[in-house]
C-alpha positions as CSV (number, residue, x, y, z in Angstrom):
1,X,114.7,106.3,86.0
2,X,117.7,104.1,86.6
3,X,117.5,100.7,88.3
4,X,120.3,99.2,90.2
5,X,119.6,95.2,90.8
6,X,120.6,94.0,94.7
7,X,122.0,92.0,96.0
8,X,124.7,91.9,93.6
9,X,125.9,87.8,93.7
10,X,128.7,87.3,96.3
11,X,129.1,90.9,97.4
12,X,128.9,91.5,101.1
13,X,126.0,94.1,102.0
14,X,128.4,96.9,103.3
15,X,130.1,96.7,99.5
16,X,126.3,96.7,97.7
17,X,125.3,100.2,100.6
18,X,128.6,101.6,99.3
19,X,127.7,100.9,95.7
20,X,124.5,102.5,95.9
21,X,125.6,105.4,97.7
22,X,128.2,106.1,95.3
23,X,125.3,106.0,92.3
24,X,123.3,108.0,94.1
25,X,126.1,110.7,94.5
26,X,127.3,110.5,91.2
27,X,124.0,110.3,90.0
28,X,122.6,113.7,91.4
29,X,126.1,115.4,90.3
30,X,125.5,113.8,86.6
31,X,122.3,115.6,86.5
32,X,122.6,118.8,88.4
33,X,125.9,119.5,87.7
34,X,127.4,118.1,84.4
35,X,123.7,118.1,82.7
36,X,122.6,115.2,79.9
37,X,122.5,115.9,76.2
38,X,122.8,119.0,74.1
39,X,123.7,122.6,74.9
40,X,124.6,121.6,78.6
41,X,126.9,125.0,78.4
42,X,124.1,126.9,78.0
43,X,122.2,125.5,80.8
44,X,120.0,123.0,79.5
45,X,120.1,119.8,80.4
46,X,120.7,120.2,84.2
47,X,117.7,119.1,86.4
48,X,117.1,119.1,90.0
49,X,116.5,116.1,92.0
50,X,112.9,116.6,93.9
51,X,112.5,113.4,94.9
52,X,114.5,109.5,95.5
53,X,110.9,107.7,96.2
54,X,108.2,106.8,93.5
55,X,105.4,109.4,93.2
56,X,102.2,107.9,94.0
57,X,100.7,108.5,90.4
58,X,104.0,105.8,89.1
59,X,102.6,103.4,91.5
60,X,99.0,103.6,90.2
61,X,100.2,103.4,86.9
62,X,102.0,99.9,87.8
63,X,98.8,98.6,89.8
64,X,97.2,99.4,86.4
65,X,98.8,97.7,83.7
66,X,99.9,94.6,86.2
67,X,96.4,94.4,86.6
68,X,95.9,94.3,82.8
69,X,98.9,91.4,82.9
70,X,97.3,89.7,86.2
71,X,93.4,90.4,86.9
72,X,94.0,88.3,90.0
73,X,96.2,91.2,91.9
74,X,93.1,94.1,91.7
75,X,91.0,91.3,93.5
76,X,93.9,90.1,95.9
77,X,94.7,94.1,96.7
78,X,90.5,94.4,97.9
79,X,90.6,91.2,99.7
80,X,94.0,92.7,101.7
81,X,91.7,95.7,102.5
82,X,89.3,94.2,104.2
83,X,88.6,94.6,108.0
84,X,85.1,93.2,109.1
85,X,82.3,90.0,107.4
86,X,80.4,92.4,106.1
87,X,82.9,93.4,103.4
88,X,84.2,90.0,103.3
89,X,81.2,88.4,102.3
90,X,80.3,91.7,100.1
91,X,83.9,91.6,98.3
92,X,85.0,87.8,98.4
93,X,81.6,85.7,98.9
94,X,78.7,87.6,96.9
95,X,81.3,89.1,94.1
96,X,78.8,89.8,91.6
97,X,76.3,87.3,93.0
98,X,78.6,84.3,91.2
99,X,79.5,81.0,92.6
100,X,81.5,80.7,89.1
101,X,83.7,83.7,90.5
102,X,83.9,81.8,94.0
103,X,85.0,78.6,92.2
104,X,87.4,80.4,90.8
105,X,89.3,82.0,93.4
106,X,89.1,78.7,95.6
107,X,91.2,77.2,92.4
108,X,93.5,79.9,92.6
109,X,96.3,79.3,95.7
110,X,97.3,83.1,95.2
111,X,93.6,84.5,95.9
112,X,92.8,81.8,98.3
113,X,95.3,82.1,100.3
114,X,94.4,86.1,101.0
115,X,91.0,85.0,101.5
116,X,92.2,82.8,104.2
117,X,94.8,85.1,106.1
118,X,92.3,87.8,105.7
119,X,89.3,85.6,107.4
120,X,92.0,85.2,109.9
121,X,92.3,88.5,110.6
122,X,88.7,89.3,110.6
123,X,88.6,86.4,113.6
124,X,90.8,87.5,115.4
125,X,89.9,91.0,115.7
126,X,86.3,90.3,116.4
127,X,86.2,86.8,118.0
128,X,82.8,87.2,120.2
129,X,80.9,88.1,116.7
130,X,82.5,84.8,114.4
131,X,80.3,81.9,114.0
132,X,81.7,78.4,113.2
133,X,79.7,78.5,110.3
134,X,82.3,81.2,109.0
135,X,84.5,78.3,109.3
136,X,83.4,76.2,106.7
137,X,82.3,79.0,104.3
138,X,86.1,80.0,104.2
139,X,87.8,76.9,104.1
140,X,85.4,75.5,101.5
């Protein structure tokens, strides 16, 4: 895996596109072509580029040990998911029955704040079904 960091300070974005295509191209040569490490003449070493984007399993991966790092962002991921009450009060309001849990997230501007835009959302795309009630519950 190689990681190139952008913006690069005080270069102009067509200098940092040109930059990345020439890693990219030199790159893929590097590796199919010229091969890495030992015996390269005899054909090891050379690979085959089968994809530029992250496999979903490297993704999952990440979710898991950031979640290890930050038990917040497994909670703030279900709260994004949510489309209707229902789920909201399932996921967000009754969490495992605890108003420690719901203390906890209100003292948390990260969480709170996707409980809000996601009430929000939930509002908006069903405003004959929400109840002013809804209101206070959510901003409490």
């Amino acid at each position: 895996r190689v990681l190139l960091r952008l913006p690069l300070k005080k270069a102009p974005i067509q200098k940092q596109e040109k930059l990345i295509s020439l890693m990219e191209k030199n790159l893929k040569y590097a590796v199919e072509e010229t091969g890495m490490g030992a015996k390269t003449s005899l054909g090891y070493g050379r690979f085959k580029v089968v994809a530029q984007e992250e496999p979903p399993i490297i993704a999952d991966w990440k979710n898991v040990i950031e979640d290890e790092r930050h038990p917040w962002n497994k909670a703030i991921r279900e709260i994004k998911n949510i489309r209707d009450w229902n789920q909201f009060t399932q996921k967000v309001l009754k969490r495992g029955e605890s108003k420690d849990w719901q203390l906890k997230w209100q003292q948390r501007l990260d969480v709170a704040q996707v409980v809000k835009v996601s009430a929000e959302q939930i509002r908006s795309n069903k405003p004959n079904k929400w109840k002013e009630e809804r209101d206070d519950i959510v901003s409490a």
